[in-house]
C-alpha positions in Angstrom: -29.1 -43.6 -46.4 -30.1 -44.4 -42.9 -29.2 -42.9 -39.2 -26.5 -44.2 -37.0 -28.7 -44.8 -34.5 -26.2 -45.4 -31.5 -24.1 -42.6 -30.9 -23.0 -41.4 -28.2 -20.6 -38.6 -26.5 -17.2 -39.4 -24.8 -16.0 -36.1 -24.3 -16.4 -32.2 -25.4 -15.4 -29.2 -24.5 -18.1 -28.6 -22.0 -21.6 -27.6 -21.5 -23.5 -24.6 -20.4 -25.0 -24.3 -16.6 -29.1 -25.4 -18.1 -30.2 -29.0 -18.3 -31.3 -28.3 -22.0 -27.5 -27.9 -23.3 -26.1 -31.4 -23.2 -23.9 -32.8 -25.5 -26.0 -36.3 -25.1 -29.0 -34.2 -26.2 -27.5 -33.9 -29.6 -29.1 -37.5 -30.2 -32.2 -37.7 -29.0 -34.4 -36.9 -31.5 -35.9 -33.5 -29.9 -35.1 -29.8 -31.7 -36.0 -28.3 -28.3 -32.6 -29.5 -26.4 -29.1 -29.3 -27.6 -25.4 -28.7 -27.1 -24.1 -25.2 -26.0 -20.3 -25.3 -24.3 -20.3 -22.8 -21.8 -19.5 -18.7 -23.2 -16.0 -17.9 -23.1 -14.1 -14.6 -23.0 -11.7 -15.4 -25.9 -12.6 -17.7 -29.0 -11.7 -21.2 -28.3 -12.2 -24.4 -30.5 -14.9 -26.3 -29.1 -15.1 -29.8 -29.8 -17.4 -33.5 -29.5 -15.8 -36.9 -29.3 -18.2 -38.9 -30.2 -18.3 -43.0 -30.2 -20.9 -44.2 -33.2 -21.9 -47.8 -31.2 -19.8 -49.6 -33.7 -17.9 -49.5 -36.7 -20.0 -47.4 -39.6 -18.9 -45.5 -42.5 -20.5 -42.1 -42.2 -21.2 -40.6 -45.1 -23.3 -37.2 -44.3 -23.5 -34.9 -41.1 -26.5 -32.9 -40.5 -26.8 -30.6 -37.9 -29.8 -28.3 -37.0 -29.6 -24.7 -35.7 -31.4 -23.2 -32.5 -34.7 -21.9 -34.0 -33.9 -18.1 -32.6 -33.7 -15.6 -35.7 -30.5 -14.0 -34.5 -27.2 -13.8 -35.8 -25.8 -14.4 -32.1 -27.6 -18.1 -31.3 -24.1 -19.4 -32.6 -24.2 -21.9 -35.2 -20.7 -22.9 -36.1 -19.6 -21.0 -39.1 -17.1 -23.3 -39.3 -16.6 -27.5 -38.7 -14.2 -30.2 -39.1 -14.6 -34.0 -38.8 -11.7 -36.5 -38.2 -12.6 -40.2 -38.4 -10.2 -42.5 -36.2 -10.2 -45.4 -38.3 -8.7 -48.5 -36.1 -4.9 -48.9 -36.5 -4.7 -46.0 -39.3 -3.7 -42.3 -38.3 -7.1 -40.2 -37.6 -8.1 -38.6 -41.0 -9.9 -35.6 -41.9 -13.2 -36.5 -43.4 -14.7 -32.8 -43.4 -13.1 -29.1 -43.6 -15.8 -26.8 -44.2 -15.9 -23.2 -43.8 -18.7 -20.5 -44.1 -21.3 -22.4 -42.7 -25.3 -21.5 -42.9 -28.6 -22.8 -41.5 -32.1 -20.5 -41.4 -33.3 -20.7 -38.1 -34.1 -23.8 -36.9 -33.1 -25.3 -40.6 -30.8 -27.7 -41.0 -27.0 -27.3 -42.6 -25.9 -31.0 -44.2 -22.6 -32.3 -45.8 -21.5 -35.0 -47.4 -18.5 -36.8 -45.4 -15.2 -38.7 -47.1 -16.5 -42.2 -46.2 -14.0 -43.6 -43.7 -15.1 -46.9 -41.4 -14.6 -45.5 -37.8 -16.5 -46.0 -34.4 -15.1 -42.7 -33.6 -15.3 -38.9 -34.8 -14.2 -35.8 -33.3 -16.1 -32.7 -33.9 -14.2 -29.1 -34.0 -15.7 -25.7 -34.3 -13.9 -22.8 -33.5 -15.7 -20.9 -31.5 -16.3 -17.3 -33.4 -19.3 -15.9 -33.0 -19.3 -13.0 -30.8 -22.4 -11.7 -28.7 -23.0 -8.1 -28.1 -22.0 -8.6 -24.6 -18.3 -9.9 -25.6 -19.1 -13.7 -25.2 -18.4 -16.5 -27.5 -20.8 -18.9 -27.9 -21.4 -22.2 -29.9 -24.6 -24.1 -30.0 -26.3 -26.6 -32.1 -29.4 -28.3 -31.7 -29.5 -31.9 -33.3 -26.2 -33.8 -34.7 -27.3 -36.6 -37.4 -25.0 -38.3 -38.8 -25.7 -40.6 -41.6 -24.6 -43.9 -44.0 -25.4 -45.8 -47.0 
């Protein structure tokens, strides 16, 4: 298997106030900057569009936590992928619940290989801090094909 090299986002549900959350971060290669949507008051879906570059058949995600021991960093617990396979109805390539990465570990899938150029990302957003805030955040998005 090799990277998809080119990916890029095209829209998401947002991004938090610092420079190092940024949903184009999610590519570059560095475990130190990432994607964080801004905390909400009540859980919300959060989501990535993301364009691959071209037409590719993804066929495993990876995605690597925040390094922070706590429960409250907010790694998605839960995901979904649809493909949008050109002049086909988008199609579900992931459902995955109960989702788990050590600290800074990496969580991986395989993906239902689908040609596409484009994915959308969901997580509901469940992960609740102490202070009341919901709270997504991922590190580094890989996505993969044969």
């Amino acid at each position: 298997m090799h990277l998809i090299e080119n990916c890029f986002v095209t829209d998401s549900s947002g991004c938090h106030r610092y420079d190092f959350w940024n949903e184009q971060a999610l590519f570059d290669g560095r475990p130190d900057t990432g994607w964080c949507p801004p905390s909400r008051t009540e859980p919300f879906t959060e989501y990535l569009d993301i364009d691959l570059g071209s037409v590719c058949t993804p066929v495993r995600i990876r995605i690597q936590r925040r390094p922070a021991p706590k429960v409250s960093t907010g790694f998605p617990p839960i995901l979904c992928v649809v493909a949008f396979p050109d002049g086909q109805p988008p199609r579900t390539v992931l459902s995955e619940e109960d989702i788990q990465a050590p600290a800074g570990g990496w969580w991986e899938h395989d993906l239902e290989p689908v040609p596409t150029r484009r994915l959308r990302l969901e997580a509901p957003n469940r992960i609740q801090r102490p202070n009341g805030t919901y709270v997504l955040q991922f590190m580094q998005l890989q996505l993969l094909e044969q």
